[in-house]
C-alpha positions as a Python dict, from the first residue, in 0.01 Angstrom:
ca = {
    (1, 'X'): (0, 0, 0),
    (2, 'X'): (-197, 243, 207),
    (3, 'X'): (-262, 115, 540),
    (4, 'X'): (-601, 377, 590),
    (5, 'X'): (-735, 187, 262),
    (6, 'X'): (-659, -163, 350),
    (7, 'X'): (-845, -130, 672),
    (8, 'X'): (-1163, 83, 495),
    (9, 'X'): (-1184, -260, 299),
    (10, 'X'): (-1143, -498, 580),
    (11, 'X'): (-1471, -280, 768),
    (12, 'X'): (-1668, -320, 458),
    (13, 'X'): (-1579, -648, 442),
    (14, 'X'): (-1641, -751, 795),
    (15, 'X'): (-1982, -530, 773),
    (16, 'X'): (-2150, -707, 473),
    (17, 'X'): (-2067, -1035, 659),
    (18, 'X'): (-2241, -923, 978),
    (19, 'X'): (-2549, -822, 808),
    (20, 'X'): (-2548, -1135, 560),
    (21, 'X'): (-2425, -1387, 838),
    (22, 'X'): (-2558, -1244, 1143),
    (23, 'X'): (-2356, -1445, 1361),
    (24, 'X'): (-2290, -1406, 1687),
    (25, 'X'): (-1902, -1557, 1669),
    (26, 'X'): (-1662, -1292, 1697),
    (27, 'X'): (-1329, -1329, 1429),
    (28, 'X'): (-1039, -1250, 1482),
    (29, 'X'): (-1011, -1026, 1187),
    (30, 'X'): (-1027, -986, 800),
    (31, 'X'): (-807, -1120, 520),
    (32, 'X'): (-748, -823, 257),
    (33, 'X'): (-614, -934, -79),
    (34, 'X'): (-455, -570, -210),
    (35, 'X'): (-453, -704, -593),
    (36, 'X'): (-814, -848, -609),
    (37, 'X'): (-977, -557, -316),
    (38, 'X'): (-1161, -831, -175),
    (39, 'X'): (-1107, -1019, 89),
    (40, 'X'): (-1301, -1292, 395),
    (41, 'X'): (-1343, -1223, 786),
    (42, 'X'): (-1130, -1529, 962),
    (43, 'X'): (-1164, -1696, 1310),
    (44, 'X'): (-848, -1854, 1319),
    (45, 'X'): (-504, -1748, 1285),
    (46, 'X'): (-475, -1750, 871),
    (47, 'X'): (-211, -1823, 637),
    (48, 'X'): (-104, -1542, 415),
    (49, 'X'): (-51, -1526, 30),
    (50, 'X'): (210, -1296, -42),
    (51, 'X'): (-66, -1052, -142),
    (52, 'X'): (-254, -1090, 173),
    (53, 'X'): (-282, -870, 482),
    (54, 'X'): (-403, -942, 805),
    (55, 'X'): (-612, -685, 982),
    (56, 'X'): (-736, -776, 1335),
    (57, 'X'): (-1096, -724, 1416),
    (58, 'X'): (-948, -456, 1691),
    (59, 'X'): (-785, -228, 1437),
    (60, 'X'): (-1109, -263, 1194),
    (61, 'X'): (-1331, -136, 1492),
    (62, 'X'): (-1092, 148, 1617),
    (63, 'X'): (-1179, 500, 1513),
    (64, 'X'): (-915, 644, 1308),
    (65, 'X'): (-1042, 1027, 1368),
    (66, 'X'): (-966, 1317, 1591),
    (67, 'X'): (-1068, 1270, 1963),
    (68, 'X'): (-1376, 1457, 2054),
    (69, 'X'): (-1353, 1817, 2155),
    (70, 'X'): (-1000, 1856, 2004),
    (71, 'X'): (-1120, 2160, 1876),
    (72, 'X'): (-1237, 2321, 2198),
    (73, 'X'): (-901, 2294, 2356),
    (74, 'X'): (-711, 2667, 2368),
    (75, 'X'): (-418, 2725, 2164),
    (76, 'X'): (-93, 2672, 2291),
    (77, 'X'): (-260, 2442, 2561),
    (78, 'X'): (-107, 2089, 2584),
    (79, 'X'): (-223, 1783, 2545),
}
């Protein structure tokens, strides 16, 4: 399963519930069922079918792009 689409469905998952819930609670993260593509936003530690993944609400929020001004760095320079 690719990990970059499992966690593009966990953020639209955990997005339609903030702007249908609008609770304040934070949750610990998102549910993702890979056979169905849906999935629910959990605030407790779940229990997994086998086609279940886990993502936690920190890996849903992280940016999964190039830092900023990558592209102004000189060749050759490092990191």
């Amino acid at each position: 399963m690719d990990s970059r689409r499992l966690i593009a469905l966990a953020r639209r998952i955990y997005f339609r519930f903030l702007t249908d819930s609008g609770q304040q609670l934070e949750p610990m993260g998102v549910v993702v069922n890979e056979r169905l593509d849906e999935g629910r936003v959990v605030f407790a530690s779940p229990t997994l079918l086998l086609q279940e993944h886990f993502i936690s609400i920190d890996l849903i929020g992280r940016r999964l792009r190039r830092p900023r001004g990558w592209r102004d760095r000189p060749r050759g320079s490092a990191l």
